[in-house]
N, C-alpha and C positions, 0 to 999 in steps of 0.2 A: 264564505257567505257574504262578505264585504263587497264584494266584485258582483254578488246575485242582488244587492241594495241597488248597485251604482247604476246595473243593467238596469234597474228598474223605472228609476226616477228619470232616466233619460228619456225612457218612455212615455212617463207623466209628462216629459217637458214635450212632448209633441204630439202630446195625446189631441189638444185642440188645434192643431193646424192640420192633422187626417182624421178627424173624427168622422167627415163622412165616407173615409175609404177602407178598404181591405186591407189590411198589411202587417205583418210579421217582423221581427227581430230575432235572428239567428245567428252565432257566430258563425265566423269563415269556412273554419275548421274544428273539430276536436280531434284530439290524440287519448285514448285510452289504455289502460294496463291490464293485458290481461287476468283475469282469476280476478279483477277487482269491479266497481261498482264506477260509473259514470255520469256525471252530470250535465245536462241538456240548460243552459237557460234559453228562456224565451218569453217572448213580447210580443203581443199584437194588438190589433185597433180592428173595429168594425164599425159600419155606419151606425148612429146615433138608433135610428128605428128598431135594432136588434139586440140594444141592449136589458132589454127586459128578460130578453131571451135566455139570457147567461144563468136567471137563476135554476134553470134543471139543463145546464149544456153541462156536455161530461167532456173530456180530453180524450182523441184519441191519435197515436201516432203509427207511422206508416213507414214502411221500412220498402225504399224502393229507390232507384233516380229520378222514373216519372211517375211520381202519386196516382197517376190513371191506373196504372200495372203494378201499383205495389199491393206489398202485402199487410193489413193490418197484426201490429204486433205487440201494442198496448191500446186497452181501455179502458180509465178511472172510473169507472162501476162495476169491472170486474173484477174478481176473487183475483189474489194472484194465480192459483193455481188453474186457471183459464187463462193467462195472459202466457204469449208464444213466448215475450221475455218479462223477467219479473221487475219490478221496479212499482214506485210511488211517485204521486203527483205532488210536490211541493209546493205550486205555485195555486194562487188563488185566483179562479176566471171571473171573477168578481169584479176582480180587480185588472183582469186582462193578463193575468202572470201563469203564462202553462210552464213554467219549468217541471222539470223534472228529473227523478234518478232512477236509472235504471242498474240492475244489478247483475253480477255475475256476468260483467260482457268475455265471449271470448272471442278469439283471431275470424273466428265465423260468422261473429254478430259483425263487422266490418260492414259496412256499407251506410248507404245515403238514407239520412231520415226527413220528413217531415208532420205536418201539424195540421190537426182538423178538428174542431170545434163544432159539437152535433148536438143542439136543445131537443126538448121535447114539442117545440115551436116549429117555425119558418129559418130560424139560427140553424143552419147546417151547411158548412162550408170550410173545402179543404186549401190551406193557401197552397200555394204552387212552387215556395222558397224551400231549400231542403239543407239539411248540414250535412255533411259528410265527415265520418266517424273514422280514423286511423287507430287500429289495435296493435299493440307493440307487445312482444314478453320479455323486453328489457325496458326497466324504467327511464327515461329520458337522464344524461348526467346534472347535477344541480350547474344552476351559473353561479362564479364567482367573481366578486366585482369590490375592488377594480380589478384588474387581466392582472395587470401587474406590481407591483410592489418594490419600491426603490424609494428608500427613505435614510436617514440621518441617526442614528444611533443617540436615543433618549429620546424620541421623538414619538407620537401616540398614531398607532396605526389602528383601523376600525376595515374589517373586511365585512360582506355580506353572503351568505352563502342562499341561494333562491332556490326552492325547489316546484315543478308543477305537484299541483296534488289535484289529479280528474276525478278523485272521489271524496268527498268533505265529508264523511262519514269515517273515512281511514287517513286523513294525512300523513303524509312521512315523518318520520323522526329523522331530524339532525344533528349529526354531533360532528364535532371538529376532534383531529388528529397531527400532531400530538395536543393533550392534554397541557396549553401553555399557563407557567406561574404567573401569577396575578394576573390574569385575566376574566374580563368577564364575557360572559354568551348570555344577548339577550334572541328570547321567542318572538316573531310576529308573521299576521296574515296580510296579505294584501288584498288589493281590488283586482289583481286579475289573474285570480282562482289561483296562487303561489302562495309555500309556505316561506319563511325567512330569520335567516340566525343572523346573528351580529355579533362577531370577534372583536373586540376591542384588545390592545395589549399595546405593554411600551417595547419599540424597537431595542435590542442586543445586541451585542458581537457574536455573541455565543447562537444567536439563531441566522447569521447570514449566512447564504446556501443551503440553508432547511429548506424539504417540502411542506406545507402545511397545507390538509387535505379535510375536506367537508363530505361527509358520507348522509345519502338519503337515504333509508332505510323503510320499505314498504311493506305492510303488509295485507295478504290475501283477502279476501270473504270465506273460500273454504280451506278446510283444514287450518294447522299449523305452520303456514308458507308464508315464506316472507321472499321480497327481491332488495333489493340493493344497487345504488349505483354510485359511482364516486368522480370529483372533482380536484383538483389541486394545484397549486402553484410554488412557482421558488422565490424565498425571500431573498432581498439584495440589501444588506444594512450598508449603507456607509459610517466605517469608523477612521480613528486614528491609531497610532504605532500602538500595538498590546506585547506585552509579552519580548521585550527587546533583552538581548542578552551579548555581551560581548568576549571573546576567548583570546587567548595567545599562543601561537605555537613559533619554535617548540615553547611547551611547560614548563616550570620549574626556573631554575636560576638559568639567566642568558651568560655566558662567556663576551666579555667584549672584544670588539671585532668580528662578532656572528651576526647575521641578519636574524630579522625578527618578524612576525605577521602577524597581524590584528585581525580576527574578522567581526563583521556586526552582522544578524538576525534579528527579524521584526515580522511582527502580523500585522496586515493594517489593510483594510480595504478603501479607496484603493490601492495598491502595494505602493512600498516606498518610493518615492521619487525622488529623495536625498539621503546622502549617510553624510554625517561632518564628526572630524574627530579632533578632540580636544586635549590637551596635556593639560596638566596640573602644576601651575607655577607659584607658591608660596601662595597667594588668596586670589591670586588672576589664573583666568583659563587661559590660555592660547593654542587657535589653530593650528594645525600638525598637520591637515591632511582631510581628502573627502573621498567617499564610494566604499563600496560594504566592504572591503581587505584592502590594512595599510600594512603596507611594507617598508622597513628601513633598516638599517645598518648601527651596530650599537657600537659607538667609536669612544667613547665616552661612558662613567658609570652616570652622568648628570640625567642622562639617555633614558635612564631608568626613572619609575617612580609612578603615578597614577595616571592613568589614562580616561578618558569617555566618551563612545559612540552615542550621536544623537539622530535619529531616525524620524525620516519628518514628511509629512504627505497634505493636502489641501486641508485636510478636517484636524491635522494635529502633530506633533511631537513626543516624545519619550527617548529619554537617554539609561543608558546602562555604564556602569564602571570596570574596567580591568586595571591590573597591577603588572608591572614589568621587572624581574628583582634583576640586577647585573649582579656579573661578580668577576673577579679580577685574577688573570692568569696564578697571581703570586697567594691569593689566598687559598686556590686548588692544592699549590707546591708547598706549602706551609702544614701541611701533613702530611708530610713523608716522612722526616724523621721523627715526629711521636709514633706511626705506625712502624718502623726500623724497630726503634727501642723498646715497642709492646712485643715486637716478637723475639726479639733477645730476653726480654726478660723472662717471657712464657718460655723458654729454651732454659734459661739457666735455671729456673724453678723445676723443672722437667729432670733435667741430669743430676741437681741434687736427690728433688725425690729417689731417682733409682737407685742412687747409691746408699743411700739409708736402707731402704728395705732390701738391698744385696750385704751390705751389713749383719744386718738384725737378723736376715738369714743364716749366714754363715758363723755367726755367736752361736745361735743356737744350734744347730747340728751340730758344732762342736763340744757344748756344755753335754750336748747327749752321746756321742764320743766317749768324753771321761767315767762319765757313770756305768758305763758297758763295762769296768774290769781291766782296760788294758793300764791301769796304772801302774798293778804290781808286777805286770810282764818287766815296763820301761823299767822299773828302780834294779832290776837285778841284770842290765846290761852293764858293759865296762862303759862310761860316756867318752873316757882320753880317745877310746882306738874308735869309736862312732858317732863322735859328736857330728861329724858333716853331713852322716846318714840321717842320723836323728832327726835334724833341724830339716830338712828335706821334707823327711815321711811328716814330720810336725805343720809343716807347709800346706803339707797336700790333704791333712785330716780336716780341712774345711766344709768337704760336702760328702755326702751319701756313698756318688759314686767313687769322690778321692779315699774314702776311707778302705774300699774295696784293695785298692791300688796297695794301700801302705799296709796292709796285712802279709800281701805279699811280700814288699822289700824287706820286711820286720822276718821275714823267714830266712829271705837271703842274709840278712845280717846278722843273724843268729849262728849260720853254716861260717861267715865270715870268720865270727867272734872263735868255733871248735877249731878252724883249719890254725888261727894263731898260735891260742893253746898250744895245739900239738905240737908245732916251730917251735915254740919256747922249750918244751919237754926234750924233743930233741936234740935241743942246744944244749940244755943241762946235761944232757948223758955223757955230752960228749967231751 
């Protein structure tokens, strides 16, 4: 409505230099959505003599290119439901203001309008200026301003997102996407017939290369319709080094006489433009080297010890730390004879154990041996003539299966013992 003020007073400002002529104030163009309602401003002047006239002139507008051949399509005295298109007179001819809105335009209401002003008097007269109306079924996209965005990280960005709004009865809703932290969004209308948000937020690292997108959101006259259109742009923050981290490979303890490699990583827009890397010398740093992988040779354990890549671009710096451990041929070799001796002695631990529980074994099958009865067999053998047997079979009574065994010899040595005997008896006879 600010933009239907501004139309107007320009018209006051020229009202006395045509007051004795015919003339109208029409914009260029209008663009309309359709399913939605439309707004017409407009301005005229008549000669001084007919201004008496205005108080019973009604508005009527005319829907043609040449108002001789058009068609009447609105009259402020009639009902809407007489009127070919519906809409109200806003403006007051009192005052020389026929704006007006019409409603419900669609892709068919398209064409050339103009404006006729008809008293109950000698005031009857059609101007001859015409607007011509553009119907669209997609909303126009919002502008965003500025185009583009290239700023310094901490630094306060303000975007504007503009939308037209042809019906001031329905403006659009604006919202921006994504939903940015601490930010504000202020509303306003302008002078020429646009709605307008205002993104304020402080520039990030974390939002450079984002899209951020301003959506106009329309809705219909009838039903539950709405359209939509959207606008967007990419952010470009300039920061300094983020996120710098420095590695060693290989890992772990370096052997001296092996080569070694540093590398440096950094985020930084715009990307790095130096790497410098630094040793750690008692409480002074000294240069060692520059570009994202240092390489060198560790000839020496002195070699070893705290490193730092520092990562550096127009808008800043940041360094990160790594560690290099050496170690020395001879402290590798210096465990091999404790590992020799762990496994000697897991060895001699091992051979004792088995021999106790081969032991403890053979005790007992043998205490269970004696108890079986064969005791009173042995005492009624002769031992002079079978001690060497004995001691044998006694030998072999250690396990299960030797005891199987010396049952048997105990038979033969039994047969041994009669065949003597009988030699002997023999011998007596004789």
């Amino acid at each position: 409505m600010a933009g239907i003020v501004r139309f107007i007073l320009i018209g006051c400002l020229l009202q006395g230099a045509l007051s004795s002529q015919w003339a109208v104030w029409l914009p260029k163009s209008i663009e309309a959505l359709s399913g939605s309602c439309v707004l017409i401003p407009c301005r005229f002047e008549i000669p001084v003599k007919y201004e008496n006239d205005l108080h019973s002139a009604k508005a009527v507008w005319i829907r043609g290119k040449k108002w001789q051949d058009g068609t009447h399509v609105f009259d402020s005295n009639q009902t809407q439901s007489k009127n070919r298109i519906q809409g109200r007179l806003i403006g007051d001819l009192l005052q020389k203001n026929c704006t007006i809105i019409m409603d419900n335009f669609t892709k068919s209401d398209a064409d050339h309008y103009s404006f006729r002003v008809d008293s109950m008097g000698p005031l009857k007269f059609t101007f001859n200026q015409t607007v011509p109306i553009l119907v669209t079924e997609t909303p126009p996209k919002p502008k965003l301003t500025p185009v583009k965005v290239e700023v310094t990280e901490g630094t306060s960005v303000r975007l504007t997102c503009s939308a037209a709004a042809p019906c001031p009865t329905l403006p659009p809703t604006l919202t921006w996407t994504p939903r940015l932290r601490n930010s504000v969004d202020q509303l306003q209308e302008n002078e020429d017939k646009t709605k307008s948000s205002v993104l304020t937020f402080t520039a990030s690292h974390l939002l450079h290369g984002q899209k951020i997108s301003c959506t106009a959101l329309y809705k219909l006259q009838q039903g539950d319709r709405e359209k939509k259109s959207e606008q967007s742009l990419t952010v470009n923050v300039l920061y300094p080094p983020k996120s710098t981290s420095a590695s060693v490979s290989p890992s772990g303890s370096v052997m001296l006489g092996s080569s070694v490699t540093l590398t440096c990583s950094s985020n930084a827009n715009p990307p790095v433009q130096s790497y410098t890397w630094y040793k750690e010398n008692g409480r002074e740093m000294k240069i060692v080297g520059s570009g994202q992988n240092l390489t060198f040779n560790v000839t020496e354990p002195s070699d070893g010890g705290q490193y730092y890549c520092e990562a550096q671009n127009d808008h800043g710096r940041q360094t990160s730390p790594v560690f290099v451990n050496t170690q020395t041929a001879g402290s590798h070799c210096s465990l091999i004879p404790y590992i020799i001796c762990g496994i000697l002695a897991f060895l001699y631990l091992l051979t004792v154990g088995v021999g106790v529980f081969k032991y403890r074994r053979l005790s007992r099958e043998a205490e269970q041996g004696k108890q079986g009865g064969g005791g009173d067999t042995y005492t009624s053998l002769q031992f002079s003539n079978v001690s060497s047997d004995y001691h044998i079979l006694q030998r072999r009574a250690g396990s299960k299966q030797v005891a199987d065994q010396g049952r048997t010899d105990y038979e033969n040595i039994r047969e041994k013992m009669h065949q003597n005997n009988m030699h002997r008896t023999g011998a007596n006879a004789s």
